[in-house]
SEKOL-856226 format. One line per 10 residues: for each residue x, y, z of C-alpha. Coordinates in steps of 0.2 Angstrom, whole numbers, plus 5000, padded with zeros to 4 digits. Each point is the difference from the previous one (the first is absolute). Layout:
N
X/Y/Z ~ ...
% end
This chain:
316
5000/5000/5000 ~ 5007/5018/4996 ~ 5005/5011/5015 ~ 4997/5019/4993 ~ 5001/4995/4982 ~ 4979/4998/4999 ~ 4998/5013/5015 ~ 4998/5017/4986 ~ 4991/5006/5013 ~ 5013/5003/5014
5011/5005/4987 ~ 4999/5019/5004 ~ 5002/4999/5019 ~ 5014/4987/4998 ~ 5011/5014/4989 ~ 4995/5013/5013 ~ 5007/4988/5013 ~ 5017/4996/4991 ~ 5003/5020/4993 ~ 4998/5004/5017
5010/4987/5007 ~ 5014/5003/4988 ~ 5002/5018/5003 ~ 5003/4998/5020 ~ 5011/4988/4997 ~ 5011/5011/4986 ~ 4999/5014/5013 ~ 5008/4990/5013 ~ 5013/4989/4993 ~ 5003/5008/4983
5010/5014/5003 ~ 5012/4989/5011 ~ 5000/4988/4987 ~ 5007/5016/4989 ~ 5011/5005/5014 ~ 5010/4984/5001 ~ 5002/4996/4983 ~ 5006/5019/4996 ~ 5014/4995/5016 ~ 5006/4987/4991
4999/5010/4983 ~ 5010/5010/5007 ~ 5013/4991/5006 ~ 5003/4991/4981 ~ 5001/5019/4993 ~ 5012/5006/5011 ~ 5010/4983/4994 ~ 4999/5004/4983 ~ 5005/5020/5005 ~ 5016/4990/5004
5002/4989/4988 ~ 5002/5015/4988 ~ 5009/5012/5012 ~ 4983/5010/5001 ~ 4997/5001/4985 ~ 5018/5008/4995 ~ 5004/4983/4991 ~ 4987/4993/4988 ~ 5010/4989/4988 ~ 4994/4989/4988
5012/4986/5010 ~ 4991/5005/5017 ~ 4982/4997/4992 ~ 5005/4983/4992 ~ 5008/4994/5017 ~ 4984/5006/5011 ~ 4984/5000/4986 ~ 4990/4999/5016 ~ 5001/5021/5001 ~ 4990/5004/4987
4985/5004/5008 ~ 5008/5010/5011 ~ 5009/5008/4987 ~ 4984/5006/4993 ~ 4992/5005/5013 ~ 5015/5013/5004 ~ 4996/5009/4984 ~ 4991/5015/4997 ~ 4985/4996/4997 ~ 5003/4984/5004
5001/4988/4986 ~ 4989/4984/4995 ~ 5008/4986/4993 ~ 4991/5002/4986 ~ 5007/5017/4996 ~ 5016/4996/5005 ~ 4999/4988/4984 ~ 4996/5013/4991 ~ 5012/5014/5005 ~ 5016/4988/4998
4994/4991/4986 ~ 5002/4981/5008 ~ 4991/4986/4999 ~ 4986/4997/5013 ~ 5006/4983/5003 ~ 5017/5007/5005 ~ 4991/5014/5012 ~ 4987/4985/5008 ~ 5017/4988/5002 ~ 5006/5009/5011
4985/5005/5006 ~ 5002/4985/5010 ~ 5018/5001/5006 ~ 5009/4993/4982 ~ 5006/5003/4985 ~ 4998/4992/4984 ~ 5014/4987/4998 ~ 4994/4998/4978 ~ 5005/5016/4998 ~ 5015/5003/4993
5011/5011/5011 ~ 5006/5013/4988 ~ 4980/5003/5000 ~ 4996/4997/5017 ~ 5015/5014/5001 ~ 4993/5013/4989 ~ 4982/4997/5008 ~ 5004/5002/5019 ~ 5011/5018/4994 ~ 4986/5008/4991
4990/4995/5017 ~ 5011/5006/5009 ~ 5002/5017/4989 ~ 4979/5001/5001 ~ 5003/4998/5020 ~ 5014/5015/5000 ~ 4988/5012/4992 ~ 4986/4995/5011 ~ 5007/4996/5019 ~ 4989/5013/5011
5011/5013/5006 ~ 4988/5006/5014 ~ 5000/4983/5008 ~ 5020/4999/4998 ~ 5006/5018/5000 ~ 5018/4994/5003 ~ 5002/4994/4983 ~ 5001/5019/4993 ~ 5017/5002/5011 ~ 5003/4981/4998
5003/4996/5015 ~ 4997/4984/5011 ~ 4984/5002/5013 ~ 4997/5001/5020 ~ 4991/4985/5006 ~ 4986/5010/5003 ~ 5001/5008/4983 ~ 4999/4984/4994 ~ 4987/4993/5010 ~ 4990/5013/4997
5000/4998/4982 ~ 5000/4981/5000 ~ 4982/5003/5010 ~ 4993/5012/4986 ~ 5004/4986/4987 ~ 4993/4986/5011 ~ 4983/5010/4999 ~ 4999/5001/4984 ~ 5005/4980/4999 ~ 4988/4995/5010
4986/5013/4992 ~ 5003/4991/4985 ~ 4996/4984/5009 ~ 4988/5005/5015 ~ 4985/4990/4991 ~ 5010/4984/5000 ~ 5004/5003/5022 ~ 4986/5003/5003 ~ 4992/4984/4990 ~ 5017/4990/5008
4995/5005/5019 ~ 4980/4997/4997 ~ 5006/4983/4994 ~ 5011/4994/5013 ~ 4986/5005/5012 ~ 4983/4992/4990 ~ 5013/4982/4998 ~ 5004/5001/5020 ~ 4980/5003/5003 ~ 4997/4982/4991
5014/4993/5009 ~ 4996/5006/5016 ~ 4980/4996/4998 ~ 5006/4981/4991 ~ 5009/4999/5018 ~ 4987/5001/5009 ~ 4991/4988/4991 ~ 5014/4989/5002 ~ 5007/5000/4985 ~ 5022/4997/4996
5008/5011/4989 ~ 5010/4987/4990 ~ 5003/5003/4982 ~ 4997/4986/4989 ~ 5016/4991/4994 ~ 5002/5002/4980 ~ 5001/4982/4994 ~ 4981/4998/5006 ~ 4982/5002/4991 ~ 4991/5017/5007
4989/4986/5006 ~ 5010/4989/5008 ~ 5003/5017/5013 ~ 4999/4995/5017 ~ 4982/5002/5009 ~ 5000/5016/5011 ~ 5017/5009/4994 ~ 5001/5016/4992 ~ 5017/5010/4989 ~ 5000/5015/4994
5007/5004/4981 ~ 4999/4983/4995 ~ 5002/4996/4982 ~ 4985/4991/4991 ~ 5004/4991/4984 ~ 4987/5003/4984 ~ 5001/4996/4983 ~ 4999/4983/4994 ~ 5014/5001/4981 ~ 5008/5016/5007
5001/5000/5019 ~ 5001/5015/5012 ~ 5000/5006/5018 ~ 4990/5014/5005 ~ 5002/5005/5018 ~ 4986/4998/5011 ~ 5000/5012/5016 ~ 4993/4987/5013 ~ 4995/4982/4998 ~ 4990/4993/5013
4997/4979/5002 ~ 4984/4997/5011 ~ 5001/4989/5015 ~ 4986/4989/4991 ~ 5007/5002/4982 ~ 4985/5001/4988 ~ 4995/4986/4986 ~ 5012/5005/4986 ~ 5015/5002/5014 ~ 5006/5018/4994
5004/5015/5012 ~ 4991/5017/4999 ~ 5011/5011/4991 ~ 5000/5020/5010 ~ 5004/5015/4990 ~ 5003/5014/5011 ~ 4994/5017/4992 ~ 5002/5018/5006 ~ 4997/5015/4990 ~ 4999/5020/5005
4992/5006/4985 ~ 4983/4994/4990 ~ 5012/5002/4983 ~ 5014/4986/5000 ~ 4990/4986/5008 ~ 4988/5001/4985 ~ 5016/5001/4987 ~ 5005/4984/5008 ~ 4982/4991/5002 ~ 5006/4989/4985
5016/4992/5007 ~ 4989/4991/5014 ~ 4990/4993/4986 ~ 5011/4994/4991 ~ 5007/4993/5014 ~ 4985/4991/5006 ~ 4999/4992/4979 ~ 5018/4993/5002 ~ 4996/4994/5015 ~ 4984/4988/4996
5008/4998/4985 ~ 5013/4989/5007 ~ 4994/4996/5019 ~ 4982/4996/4994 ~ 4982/5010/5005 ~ 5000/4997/5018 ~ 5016/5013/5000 ~ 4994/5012/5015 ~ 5009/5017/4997 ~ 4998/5012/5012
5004/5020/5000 ~ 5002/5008/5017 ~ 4994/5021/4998 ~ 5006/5014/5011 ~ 4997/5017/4993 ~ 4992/5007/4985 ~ 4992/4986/4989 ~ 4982/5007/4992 ~ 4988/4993/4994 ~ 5006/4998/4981
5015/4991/5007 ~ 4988/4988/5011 ~ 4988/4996/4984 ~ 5013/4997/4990 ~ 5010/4987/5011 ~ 4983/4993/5006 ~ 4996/4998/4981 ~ 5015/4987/4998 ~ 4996/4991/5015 ~ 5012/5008/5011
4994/5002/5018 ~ 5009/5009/5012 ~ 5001/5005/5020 ~ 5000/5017/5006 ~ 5015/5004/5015 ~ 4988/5008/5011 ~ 4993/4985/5001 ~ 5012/4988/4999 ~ 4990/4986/5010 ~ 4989/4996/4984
5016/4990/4996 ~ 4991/4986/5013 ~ 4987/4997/4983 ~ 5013/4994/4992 ~ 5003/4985/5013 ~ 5014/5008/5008
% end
């Protein structure tokens, strides 16, 4: 039987409940959650501040050895730089700027061209570097620690500004996955993930892991990570585990760009596990009522936070 799925009617009060339980929560946790990642933002820029003798060395040999700087790099321009502007202005390749993105650099690029593209970076970055953040680069001259502190901090806001959607979804999801835990504890439930050469059925009656991988596909094969999976104490007929995705949104706009991964979602999965697949979405925030019709209408139900005991309908 649906839990909220076929309940249209409570639909309203139900989104009324979860904005409002959403906004309490980002007004308590949120700006901490800000706070501590800009702490540790800060710390890797005054790393890379060294790393290039505060910005008095930028060298095509520096940025090959530490790639990882990029981001910082353009955040201490003005105005700050995105990547894809940065591809444009020096005229590189985007897979060059996205490798070392994340911390490398290609190793198929032949090195006279690696060479020539990390100078003409680093000739955009001499142009650009924000002298208002780093006024000692006029006299060129190293920092004080606190000169550099201080700017390091300015270019750790505008890091974490860039990102502050993604903290803040990070911290509501840590907090929503230790809610499950904490109410399948009570239940008497064991965190204990399932080992990888077994069946998703063959999980162990009343366990529960987090992030688990779930094979579908039957010619080409795939894993696509499921947030929580849950084996009842009495395991039902077909054997399988209910499957928990933990949802959190702060605005009506992006949950409805995203309405269509759970769906397909939810057809790989019967696809492959068969129709008694029960895929369940856990809600805190703003979720309207287009979102709801439209998951209810592919036969997705789901479980509202603020009330979180609805998860006993399940057998759990």
């Amino acid at each position: 039987m649906p839990i909220n799925s076929d309940k249209p009617h409570l639909w309203k009060q139900d989104i009324r409940a979860s904005v409002d339980q959403f906004n309490k929560w980002f007004m308590r946790f949120a700006p901490k959650a800000y706070r501590e990642t800009r702490i540790r933002t800060t710390k890797h820029v005054e790393e890379a501040l060294l790393h290039t003798k505060d910005l008095l060395d930028l060298a095509p040999a520096l940025l090959a050895s530490h790639s990882g700087i990029l981001p910082t790099l353009r955040m201490c321009c003005c105005p700050p730089i995105a990547r894809d502007r940065l591809t444009g202005l020096a005229g590189v390749s985007k897979s060059l700027v996205a490798s070392m993105e994340s911390g490398t650099v290609p190793t198929r690029m032949p090195k006279q061209t690696l060479d020539q593209h990390l100078t003409q970076i680093c000739s955009i970055f001499a142009q650009m570097l924000d002298a208002d953040i780093f006024p000692w680069l006029v006299a060129k001259q190293r920092p004080s620690k606190q000169e550099r502190h201080r700017a390091s901090t300015i270019v750790a806001d505008r890091l974490c500004g860039a990102v502050s959607d993604p903290i803040v979804r990070n911290a509501q999801e840590k907090r929503q996955l230790a809610l499950i835990a904490a109410y399948l504890k009570r239940k008497g439930y064991v965190q204990k993930p399932n080992p990888t050469d077994k069946l998703l059925n063959e999980m162990e009656p009343g366990t529960f892991a987090f992030r688990m991988n779930v094979v579908v596909g039957s010619d080409h094969k795939v894993n696509i990570p499921i947030d929580v999976v849950v084996q009842p104490k009495k395991p039902r007929p077909a054997l399988l585990p209910v499957l928990i995705e933990a949802k959190s949104a702060g605005d009506f706009t992006n949950v409805n760009k995203r309405r269509k991964e759970e769906a397909a979602k939810m057809h790989q999965l019967k696809t492959t596990h068969g129709p008694h697949v029960e895929y369940i979405l856990f809600l805190c925030g703003y979720f309207d009522s287009g979102y709801l019709g439209y998951e209810a209408a592919e036969g997705i139900d789901w479980i509202w936070e603020h009330r979180i005991e609805d998860f006993e309908q399940l057998g759990l």
